[in-house]
ROTI-547527 format. One record per residue (C-alpha): x, y, z. Coordinates in nm, 2 decimals. Example, Ala and Ser with C-alpha at 12.3 -4.5 7.8 and 13.67 -1.06 7.14 Angstrom:
% residues 2
+--------+--------+--------+
:     c1 :     c2 :     c3 :
+--------+--------+--------+
:   1.23 :  -0.45 :   0.78 :
:   1.37 :  -0.11 :   0.71 :
+--------+--------+--------+
//
This chain:
% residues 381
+--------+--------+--------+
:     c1 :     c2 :     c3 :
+--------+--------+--------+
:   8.63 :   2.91 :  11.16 :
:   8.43 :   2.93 :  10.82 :
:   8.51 :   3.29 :  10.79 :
:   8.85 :   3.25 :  10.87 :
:   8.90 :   2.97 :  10.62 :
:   8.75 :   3.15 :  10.38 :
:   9.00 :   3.48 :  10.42 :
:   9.29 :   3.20 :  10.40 :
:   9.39 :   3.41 :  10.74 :
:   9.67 :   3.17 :  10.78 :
:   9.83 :   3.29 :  10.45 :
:   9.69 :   3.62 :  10.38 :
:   9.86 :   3.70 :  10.07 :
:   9.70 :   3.46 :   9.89 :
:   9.36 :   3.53 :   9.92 :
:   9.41 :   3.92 :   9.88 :
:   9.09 :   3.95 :   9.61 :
:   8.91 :   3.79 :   9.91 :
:   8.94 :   4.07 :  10.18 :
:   9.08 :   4.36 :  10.05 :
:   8.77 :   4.48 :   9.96 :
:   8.68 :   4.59 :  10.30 :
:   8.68 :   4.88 :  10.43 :
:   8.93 :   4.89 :  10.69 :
:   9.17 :   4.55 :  10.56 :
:   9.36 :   4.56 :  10.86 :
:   9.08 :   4.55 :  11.06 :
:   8.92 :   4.37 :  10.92 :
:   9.22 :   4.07 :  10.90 :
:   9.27 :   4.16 :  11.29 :
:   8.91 :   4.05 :  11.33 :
:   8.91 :   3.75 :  11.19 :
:   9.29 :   3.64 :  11.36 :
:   9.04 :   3.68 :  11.73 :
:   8.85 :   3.48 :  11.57 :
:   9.06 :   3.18 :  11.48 :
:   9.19 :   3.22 :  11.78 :
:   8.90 :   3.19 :  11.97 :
:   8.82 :   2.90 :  11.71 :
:   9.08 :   2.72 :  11.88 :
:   9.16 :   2.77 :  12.23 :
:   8.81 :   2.89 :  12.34 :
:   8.65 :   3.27 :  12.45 :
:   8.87 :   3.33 :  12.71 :
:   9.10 :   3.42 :  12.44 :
:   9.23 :   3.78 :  12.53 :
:   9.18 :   4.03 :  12.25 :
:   9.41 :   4.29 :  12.12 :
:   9.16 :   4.49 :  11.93 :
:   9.06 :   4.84 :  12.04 :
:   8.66 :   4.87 :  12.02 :
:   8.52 :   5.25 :  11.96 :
:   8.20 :   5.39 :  12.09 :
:   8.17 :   5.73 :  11.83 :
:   7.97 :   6.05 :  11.86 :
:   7.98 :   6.04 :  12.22 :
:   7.81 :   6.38 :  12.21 :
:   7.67 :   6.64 :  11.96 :
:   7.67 :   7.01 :  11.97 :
:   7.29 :   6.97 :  11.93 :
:   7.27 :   6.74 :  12.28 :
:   7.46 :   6.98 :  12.47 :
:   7.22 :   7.27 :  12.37 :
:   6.91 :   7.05 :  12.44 :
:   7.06 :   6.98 :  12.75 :
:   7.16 :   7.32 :  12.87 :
:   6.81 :   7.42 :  12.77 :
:   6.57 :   7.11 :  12.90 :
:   6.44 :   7.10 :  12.56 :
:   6.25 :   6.78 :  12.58 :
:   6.16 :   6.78 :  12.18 :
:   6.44 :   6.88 :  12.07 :
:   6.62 :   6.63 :  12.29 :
:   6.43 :   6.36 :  12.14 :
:   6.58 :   6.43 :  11.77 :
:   6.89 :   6.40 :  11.85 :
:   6.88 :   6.07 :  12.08 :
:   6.96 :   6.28 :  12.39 :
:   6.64 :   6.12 :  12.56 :
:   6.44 :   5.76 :  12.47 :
:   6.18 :   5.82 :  12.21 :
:   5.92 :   5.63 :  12.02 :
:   6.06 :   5.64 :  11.65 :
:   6.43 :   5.60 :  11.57 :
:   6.62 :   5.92 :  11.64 :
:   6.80 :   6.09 :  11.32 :
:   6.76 :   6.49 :  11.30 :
:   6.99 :   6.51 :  11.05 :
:   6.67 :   6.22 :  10.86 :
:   6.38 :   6.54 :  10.91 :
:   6.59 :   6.78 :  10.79 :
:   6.63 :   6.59 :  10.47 :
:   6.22 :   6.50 :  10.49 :
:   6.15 :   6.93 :  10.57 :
:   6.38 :   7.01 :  10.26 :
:   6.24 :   6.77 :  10.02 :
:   5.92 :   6.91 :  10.08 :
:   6.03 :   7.28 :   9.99 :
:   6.23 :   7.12 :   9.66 :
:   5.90 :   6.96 :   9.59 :
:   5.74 :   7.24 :   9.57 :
:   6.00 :   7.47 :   9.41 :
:   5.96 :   7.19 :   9.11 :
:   5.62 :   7.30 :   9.05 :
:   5.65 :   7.67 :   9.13 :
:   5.66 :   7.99 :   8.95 :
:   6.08 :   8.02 :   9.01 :
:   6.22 :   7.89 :   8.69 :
:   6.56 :   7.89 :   8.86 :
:   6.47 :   7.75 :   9.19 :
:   6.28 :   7.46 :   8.94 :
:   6.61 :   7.41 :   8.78 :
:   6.80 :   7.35 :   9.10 :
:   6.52 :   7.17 :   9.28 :
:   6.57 :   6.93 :   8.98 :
:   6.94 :   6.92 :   8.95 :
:   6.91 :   6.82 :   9.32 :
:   6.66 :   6.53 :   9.29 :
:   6.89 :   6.38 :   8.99 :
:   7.11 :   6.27 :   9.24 :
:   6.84 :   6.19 :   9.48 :
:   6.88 :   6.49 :   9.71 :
:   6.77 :   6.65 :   9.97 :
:   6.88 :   6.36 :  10.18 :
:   7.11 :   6.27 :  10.47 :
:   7.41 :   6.36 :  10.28 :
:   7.32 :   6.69 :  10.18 :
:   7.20 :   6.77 :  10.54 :
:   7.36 :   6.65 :  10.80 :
:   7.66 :   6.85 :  10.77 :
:   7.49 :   7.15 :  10.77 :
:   7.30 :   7.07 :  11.09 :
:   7.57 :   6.96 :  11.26 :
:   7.81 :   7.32 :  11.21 :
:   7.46 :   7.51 :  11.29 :
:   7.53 :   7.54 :  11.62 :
:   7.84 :   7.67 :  11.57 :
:   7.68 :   7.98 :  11.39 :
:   7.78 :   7.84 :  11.05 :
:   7.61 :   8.12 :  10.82 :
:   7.45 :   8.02 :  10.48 :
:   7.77 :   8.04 :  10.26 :
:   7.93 :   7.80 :  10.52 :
:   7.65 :   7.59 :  10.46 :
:   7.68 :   7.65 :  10.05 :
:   8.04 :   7.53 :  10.10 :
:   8.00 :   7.24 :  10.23 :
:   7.74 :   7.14 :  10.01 :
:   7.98 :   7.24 :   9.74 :
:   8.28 :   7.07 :   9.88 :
:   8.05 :   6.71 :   9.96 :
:   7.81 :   6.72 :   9.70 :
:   7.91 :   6.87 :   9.36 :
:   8.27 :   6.90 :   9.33 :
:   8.29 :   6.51 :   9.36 :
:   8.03 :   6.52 :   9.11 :
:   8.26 :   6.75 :   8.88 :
:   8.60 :   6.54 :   8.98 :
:   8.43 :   6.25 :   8.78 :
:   8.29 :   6.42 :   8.54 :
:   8.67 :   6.55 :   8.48 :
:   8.83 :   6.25 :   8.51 :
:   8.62 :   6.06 :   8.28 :
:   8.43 :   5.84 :   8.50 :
:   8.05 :   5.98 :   8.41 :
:   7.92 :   6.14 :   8.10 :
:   7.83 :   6.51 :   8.08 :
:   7.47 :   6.41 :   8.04 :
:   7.49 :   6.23 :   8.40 :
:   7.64 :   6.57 :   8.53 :
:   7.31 :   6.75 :   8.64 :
:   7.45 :   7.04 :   8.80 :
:   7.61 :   7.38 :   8.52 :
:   7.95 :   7.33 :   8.43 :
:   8.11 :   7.62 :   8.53 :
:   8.15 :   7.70 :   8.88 :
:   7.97 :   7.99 :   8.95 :
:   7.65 :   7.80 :   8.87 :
:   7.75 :   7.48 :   9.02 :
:   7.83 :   7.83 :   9.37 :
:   7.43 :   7.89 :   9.30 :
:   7.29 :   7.56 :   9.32 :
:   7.46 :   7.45 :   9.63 :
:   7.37 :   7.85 :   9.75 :
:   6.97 :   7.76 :   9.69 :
:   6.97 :   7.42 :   9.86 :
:   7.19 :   7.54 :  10.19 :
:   6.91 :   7.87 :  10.21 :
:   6.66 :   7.60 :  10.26 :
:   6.87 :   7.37 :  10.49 :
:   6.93 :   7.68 :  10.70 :
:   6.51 :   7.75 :  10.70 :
:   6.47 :   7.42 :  10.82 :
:   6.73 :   7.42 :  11.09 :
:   6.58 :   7.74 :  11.26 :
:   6.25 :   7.49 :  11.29 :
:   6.35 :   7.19 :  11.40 :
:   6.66 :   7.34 :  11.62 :
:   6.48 :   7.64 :  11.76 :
:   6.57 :   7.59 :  12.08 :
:   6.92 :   7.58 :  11.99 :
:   6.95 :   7.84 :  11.79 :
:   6.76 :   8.07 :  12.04 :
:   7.04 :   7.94 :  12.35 :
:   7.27 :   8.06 :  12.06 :
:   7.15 :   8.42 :  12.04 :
:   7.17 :   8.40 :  12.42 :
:   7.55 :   8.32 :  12.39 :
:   7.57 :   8.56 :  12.15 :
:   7.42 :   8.86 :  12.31 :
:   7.59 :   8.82 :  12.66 :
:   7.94 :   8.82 :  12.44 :
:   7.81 :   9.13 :  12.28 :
:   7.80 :   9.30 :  12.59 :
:   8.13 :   9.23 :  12.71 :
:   8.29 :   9.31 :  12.37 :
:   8.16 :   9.65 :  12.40 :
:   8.39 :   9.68 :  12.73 :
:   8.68 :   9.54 :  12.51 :
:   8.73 :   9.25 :  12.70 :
:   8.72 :   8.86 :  12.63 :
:   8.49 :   8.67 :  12.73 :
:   8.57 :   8.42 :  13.07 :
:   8.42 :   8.12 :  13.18 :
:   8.48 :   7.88 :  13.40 :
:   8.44 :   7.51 :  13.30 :
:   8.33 :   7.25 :  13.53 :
:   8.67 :   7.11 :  13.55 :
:   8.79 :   7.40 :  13.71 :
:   8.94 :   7.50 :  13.36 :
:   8.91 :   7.88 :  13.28 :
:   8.78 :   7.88 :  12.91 :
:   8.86 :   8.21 :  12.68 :
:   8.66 :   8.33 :  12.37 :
:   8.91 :   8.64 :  12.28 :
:   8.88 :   8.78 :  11.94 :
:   9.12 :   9.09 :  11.86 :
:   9.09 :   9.35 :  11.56 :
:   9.32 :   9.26 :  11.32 :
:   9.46 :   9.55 :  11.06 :
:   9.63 :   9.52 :  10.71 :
:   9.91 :   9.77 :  10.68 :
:  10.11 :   9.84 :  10.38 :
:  10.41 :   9.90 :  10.29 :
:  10.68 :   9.99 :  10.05 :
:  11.01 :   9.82 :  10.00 :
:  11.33 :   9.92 :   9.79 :
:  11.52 :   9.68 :   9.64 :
:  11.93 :   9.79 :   9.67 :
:  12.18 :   9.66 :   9.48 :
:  12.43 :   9.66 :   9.75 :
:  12.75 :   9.71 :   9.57 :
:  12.64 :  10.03 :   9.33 :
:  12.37 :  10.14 :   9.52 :
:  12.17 :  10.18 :   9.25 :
:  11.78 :  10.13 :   9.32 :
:  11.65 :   9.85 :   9.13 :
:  11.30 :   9.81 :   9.26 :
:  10.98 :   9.90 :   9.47 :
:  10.77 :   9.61 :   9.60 :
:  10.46 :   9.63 :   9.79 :
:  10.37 :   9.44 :  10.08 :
:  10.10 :   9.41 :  10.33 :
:  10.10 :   9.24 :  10.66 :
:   9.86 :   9.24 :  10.96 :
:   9.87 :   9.39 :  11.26 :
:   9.67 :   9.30 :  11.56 :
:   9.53 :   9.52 :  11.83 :
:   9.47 :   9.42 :  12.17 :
:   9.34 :   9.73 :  12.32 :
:   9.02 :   9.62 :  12.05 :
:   8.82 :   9.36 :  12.03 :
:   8.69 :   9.27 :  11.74 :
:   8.29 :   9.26 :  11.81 :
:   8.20 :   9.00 :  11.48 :
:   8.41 :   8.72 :  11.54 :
:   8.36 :   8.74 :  11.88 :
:   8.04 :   8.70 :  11.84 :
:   8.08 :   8.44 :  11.60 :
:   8.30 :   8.19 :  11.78 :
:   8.12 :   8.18 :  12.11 :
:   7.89 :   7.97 :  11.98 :
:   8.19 :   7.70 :  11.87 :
:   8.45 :   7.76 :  12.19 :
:   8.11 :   7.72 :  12.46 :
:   8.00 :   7.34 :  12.32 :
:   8.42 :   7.33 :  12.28 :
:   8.43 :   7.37 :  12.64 :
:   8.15 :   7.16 :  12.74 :
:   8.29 :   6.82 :  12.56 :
:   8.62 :   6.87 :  12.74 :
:   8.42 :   6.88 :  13.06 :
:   8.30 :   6.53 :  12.93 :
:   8.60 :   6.39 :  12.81 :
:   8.81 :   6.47 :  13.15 :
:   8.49 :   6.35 :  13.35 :
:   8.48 :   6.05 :  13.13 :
:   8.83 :   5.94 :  13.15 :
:   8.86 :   6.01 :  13.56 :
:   8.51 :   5.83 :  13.53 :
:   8.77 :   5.52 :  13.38 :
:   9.07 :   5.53 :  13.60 :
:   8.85 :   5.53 :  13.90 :
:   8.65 :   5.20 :  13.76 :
:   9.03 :   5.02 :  13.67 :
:   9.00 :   5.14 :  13.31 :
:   9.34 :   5.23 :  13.23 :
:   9.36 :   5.15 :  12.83 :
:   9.15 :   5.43 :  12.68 :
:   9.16 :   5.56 :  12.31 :
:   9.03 :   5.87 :  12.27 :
:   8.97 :   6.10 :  11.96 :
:   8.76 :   6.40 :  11.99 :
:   8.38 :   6.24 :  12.04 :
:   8.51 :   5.93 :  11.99 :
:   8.64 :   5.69 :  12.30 :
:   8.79 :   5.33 :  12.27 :
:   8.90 :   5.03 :  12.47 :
:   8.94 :   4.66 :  12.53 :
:   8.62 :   4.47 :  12.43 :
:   8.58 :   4.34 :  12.75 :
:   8.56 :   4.72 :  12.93 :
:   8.36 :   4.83 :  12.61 :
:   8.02 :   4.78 :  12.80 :
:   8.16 :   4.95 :  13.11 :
:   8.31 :   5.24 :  12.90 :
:   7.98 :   5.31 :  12.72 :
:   7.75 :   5.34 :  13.07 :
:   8.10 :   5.55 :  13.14 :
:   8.02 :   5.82 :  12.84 :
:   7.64 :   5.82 :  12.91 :
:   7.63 :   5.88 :  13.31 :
:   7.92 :   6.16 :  13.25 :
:   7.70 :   6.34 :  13.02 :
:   7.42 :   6.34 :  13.21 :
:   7.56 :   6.44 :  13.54 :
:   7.72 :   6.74 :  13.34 :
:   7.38 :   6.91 :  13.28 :
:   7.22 :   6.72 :  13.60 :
:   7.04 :   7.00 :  13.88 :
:   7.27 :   7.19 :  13.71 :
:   7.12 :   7.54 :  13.58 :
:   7.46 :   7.60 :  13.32 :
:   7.34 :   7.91 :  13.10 :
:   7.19 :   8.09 :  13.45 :
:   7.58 :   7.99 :  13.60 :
:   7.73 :   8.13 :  13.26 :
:   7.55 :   8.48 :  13.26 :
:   7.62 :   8.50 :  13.69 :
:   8.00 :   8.48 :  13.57 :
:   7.93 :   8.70 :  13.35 :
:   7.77 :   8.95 :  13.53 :
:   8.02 :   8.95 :  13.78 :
:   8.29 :   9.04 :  13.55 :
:   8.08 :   9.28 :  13.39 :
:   8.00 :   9.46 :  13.72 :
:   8.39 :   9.51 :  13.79 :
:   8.49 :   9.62 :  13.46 :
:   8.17 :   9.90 :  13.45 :
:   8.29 :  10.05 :  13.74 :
:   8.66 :  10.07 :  13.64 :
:   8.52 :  10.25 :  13.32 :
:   8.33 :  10.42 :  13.46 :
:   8.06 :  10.32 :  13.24 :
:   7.66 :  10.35 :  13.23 :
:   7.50 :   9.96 :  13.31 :
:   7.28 :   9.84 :  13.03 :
:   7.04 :   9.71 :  13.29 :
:   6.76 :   9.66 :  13.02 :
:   6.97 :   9.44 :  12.80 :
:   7.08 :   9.23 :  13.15 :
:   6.73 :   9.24 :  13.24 :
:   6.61 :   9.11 :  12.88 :
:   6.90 :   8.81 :  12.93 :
:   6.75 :   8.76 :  13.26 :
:   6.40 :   8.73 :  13.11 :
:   6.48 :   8.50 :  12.87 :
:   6.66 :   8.27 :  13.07 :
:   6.36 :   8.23 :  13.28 :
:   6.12 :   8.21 :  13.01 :
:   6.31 :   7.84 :  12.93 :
+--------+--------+--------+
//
């Protein structure tokens, strides 16, 4: 009740100063109205409020778990450990280290952003964890420059414009290719770090990669089918600009007034287009594998009487009272997705069965030593 009557919840206007401040208001008013109402009639009051259990999965648990990667699995909480899990923590720990060093190195420039970096006390969470999370997702180095630009500097540089810190608090150059640079140097080593630590990842990546090279080369899309019974597609065609040339008419003299140039694309489906295939395989496969999990997880729910269920991406919600039975929910779904369950061996049988059909029909040579080299590196995990 002390919270409560502090808030003023019964007339909430009136204390505004007193919660607005928080970080979700609402919520954080709707909290506190359970609560007086527990105050008063007891805890068998029923509760209206939605609880969330977030980051249900990572990209980074699926790969350790497609893989068996017991180290890797420990990083990213995918299996008990003895220390805290936070990868996202020892990529920030692995990076310092290098900045450290560039500090006192021969580089003048890397110096410069090492220290530009450790102003603002980075490397740190904030500066890696989005990188690692898109890395499995083949996010290349200037995806990882951008959204150190986009998180890191350019909020910097919106207060530095709008008057909120002095240009001698602004560590980073003021014009933008320099500002490009700096977040350039710290995403090359946030990229080194997460070919360490994520190494088995990255290497079930190339996998992915390789066996969509392959069928590329037949010019078809890739096929897989999920564990749902869903038939998942990662289909990429070439896409070509055309120009062309337009006359403007004036329709009652005919007089022409005007040329104007104009370009448009044109997409081929006879071609695929090899690089974005490629590219997005790694995305659409960990795509496919959390929509196995969300469908198991909410059948999981209607089968155990959970019929109020929230759900956003990685992210599920329901009544407080369920919440306990909705988290064992998410955790036995995800581990009977990868459980005695052999899914990159399953992937490249699929595979190879398409693959077999579409050789004959073109009458094409089989690349047995690239199947053999997949083969060989399945079994080596």
């Amino acid at each position: 009740a002390k919270p409560c009557k502090q808030f003023g919840l019964k007339q909430p206007f009136k204390h505004l100063d007193d919660w607005r401040g928080a970080g979700e208001p609402m919520q954080f008013i709707k909290a506190l109205k359970v609560l007086l109402l527990v105050h008063e009639y007891g805890v068998d009051v029923e509760s209206d409020i939605i609880c969330f259990a977030d980051a249900a999965s990572s990209g980074t648990q699926h790969y350790s778990a497609m893989s068996r990667d017991f180290d890797q699995g420990e990083l990213c909480g995918l299996v008990i450990s003895k220390e805290p899990a936070n990868i996202y923590q020892k990529g920030a720990i692995e990076a310092a280290k290098v900045t450290e060093a560039d500090l006192v190195g021969d580089d003048a420039e890397k110096a410069e952003f090492a220290k530009m970096f450790k102003s603002i006390g980075a490397p740190s969470v904030a500066t890696s964890k989005r990188n690692f999370m898109t890395a499995g997702y083949d996010s290349p180095v200037s995806g990882m420059a951008d959204q150190i630009y986009e998180d890191i500097i350019k909020p910097e540089a919106v207060k530095l414009l709008h008057g909120e810190i002095s240009q001698d608090k602004f560590p980073f150059p003021m014009h933008k290719r320099g500002q490009r640079k700096a977040s350039r140097y710290l995403a090359e080593i946030n990229h080194a770090q997460i070919n360490k630590i994520l190494k088995c990842a990255m290497e079930t990546l190339t996998f992915l990669k390789s066996v969509v090279a392959i069928t590329a080369r037949l010019h078809r899309p890739q096929y897989w089918q999920s564990q749902s019974g869903f038939v998942a597609v990662n289909q990429y065609f070439k896409m070509y600009e055309r120009d062309i040339k337009l006359t403007r008419l004036n329709v009652k003299t005919g007089v022409k007034r005007s040329r104007v140039g104009v370009s448009y694309a044109e997409l081929n489906t006879n071609e695929i287009d090899m690089r974005e295939s490629r590219r997005s395989i790694g995305a659409n496969f960990i795509h496919s594998r959390d929509a196995d999990h969300t469908h198991h997880i909410l059948y999981s729910c209607k089968h155990r009487g959970i019929e109020d269920v929230v759900h956003i991406h990685d992210c599920f919600g329901t009544h407080p009272s369920q919440m306990d039975n909705l988290d064992e929910i998410v955790r036995a779904t995800f581990i009977n997705l990868y459980f005695m369950k052999r899914v990159l061996n399953d992937f490249l049988s699929e595979t190879l069965d398409q693959w077999e059909a579409e050789f004959r029909k073109q009458n094409s040579d089989v690349p047995e030593l690239e199947i053999e080299e997949l083969r060989q590196d399945l079994h080596g995990r």
